[in-house]
C-alpha positions as CSV (number, residue, x, y, z in Angstrom):
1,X,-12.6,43.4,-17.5
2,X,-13.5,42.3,-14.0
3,X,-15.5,39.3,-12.9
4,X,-17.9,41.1,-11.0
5,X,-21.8,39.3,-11.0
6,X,-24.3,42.2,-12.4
7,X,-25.5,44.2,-9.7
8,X,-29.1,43.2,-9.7
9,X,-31.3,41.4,-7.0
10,X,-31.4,38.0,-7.8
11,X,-35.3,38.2,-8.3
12,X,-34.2,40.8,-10.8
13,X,-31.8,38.6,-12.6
14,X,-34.1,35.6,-12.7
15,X,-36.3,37.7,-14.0
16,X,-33.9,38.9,-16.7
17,X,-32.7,35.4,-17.5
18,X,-36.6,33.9,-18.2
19,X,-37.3,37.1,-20.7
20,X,-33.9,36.5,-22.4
21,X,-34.5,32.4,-22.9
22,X,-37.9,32.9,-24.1
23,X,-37.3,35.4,-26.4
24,X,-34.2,33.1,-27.7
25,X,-36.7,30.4,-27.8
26,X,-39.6,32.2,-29.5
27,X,-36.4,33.1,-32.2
28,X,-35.4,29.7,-32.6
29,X,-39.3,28.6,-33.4
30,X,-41.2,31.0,-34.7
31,X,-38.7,33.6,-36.8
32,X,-35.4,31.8,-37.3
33,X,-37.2,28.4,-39.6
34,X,-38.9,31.0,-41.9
35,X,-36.1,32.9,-43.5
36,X,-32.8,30.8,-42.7
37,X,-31.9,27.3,-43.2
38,X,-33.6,26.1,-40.2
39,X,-31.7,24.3,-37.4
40,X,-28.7,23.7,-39.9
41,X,-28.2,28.1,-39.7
42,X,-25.0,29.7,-38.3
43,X,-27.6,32.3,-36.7
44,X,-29.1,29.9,-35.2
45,X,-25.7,28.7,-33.5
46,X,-24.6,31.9,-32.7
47,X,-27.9,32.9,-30.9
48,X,-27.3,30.0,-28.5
49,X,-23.9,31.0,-27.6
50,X,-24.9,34.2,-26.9
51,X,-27.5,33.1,-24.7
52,X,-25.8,30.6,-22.8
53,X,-22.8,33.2,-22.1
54,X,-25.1,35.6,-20.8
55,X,-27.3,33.2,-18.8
56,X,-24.3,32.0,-17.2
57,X,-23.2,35.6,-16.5
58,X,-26.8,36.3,-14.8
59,X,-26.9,33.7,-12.6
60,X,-23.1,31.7,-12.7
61,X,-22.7,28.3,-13.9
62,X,-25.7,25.7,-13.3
63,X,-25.6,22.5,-15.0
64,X,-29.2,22.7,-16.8
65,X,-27.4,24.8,-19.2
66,X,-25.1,22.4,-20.6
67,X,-28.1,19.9,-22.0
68,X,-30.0,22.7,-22.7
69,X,-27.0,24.1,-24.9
70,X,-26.6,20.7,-26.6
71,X,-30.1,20.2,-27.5
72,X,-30.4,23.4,-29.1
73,X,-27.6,22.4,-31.4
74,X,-29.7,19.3,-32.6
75,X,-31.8,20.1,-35.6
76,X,-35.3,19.8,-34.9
77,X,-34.6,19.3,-31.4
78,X,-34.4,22.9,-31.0
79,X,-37.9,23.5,-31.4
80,X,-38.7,22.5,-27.8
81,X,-38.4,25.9,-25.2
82,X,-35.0,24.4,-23.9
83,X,-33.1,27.9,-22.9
84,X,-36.9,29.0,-20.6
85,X,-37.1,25.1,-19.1
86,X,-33.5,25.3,-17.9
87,X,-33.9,28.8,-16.8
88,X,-37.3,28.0,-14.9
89,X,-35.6,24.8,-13.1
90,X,-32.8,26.8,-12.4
91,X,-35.3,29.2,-10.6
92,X,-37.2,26.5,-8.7
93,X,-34.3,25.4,-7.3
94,X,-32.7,28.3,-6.3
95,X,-36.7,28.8,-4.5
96,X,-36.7,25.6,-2.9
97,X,-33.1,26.3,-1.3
98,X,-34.4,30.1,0.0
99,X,-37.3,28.5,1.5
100,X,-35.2,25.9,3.3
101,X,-32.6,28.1,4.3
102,X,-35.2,30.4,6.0
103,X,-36.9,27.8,7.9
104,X,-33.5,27.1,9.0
105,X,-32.9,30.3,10.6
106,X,-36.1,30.7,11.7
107,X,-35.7,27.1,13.5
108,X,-32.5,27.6,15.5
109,X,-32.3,31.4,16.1
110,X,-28.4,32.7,15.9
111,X,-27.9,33.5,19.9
112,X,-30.5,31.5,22.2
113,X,-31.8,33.1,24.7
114,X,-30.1,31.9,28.0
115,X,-32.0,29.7,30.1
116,X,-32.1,32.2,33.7
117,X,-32.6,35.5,30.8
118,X,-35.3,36.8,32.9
119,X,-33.1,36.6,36.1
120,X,-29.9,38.4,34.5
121,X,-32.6,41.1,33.0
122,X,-33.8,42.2,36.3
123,X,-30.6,42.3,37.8
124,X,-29.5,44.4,34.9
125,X,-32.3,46.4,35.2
126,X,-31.8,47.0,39.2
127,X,-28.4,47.6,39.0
C-alpha cells in the first residue's frame, strides 16, 4: 500500500471532506438516535473512526480533528456538527494561507528586474 495523497485538487478534496463530515454528522443526529442505542452505539463509534481516517487521508493530519474525534465520542455531545466545523476551519485556514502566500509572490516578484534593464535591452537588441 503506498502513502500516496489522492490525486485530487485540493479544492476537490475540501470539497470531498465537507460532503463526507456532514453526511457523518447528519448520521450521527438525525438516523443513528432513532434505531440504535443512541450515543452509547458501536455504529456510532465505528462511523467516527471511519471518518476521521478518511479525513485525515484527504487532507493529512490537522489538529481540529483530534477534539472533534473526542467529542463525538461523548454521548450527547455528539449531536453538535463537530466532523463539518473541523473540516470548514480546516478549510478557512488552508484559505487564509493561499491568500497570504499569493500576496507574497505577487509583492516581491522571483527575479527583479535590474535597475539599468532598459539599457542592457537596447544593447541586446542592437547587437
Amino acid at each position: 500500500m503506498t502513502e500516496d495523497p489522492i490525486p485530487l485538487s485540493p479544492r476537490s478534496r475540501f470539497r470531498a471532506a465537507l460532503i463526507l463530515a456532514m453526511a457523518a454528522d447528519a448520521l450521527q443526529i438525525f438516523v443513528f438516535p432513532s434505531f440504535v442505542e443512541g450515543a452509547l452505539s458501536p455504529a456510532d463509534d465505528v462511523l467516527d473512526l471511519a471518518v476521521a481516517a478518511v479525513l485525515v487521508r484527504l487532507l493529512g493530519w490537522h489538529w481540529e480533528f483530534l477534539p472533534a474525534f473526542l467529542a463525538e465520542l461523548v454521548p450527547g455531545v455528539d449531536l453538535v456538527p463537530f466532523w463539518t466545523l473541523a473540516v470548514a476551519n480546516v478549510y478557512r485556514k488552508w484559505k487564509q494561507i493561499t491568500i497570504t502566500t499569493e500576496e507574497t509572490r505577487q509583492q516581491r516578484p522571483a527575479l527583479p528586474k535590474p535597475q539599468n534593464y532598459s539599457e542592457l535591452e537596447m544593447r541586446w537588441r542592437s547587437g
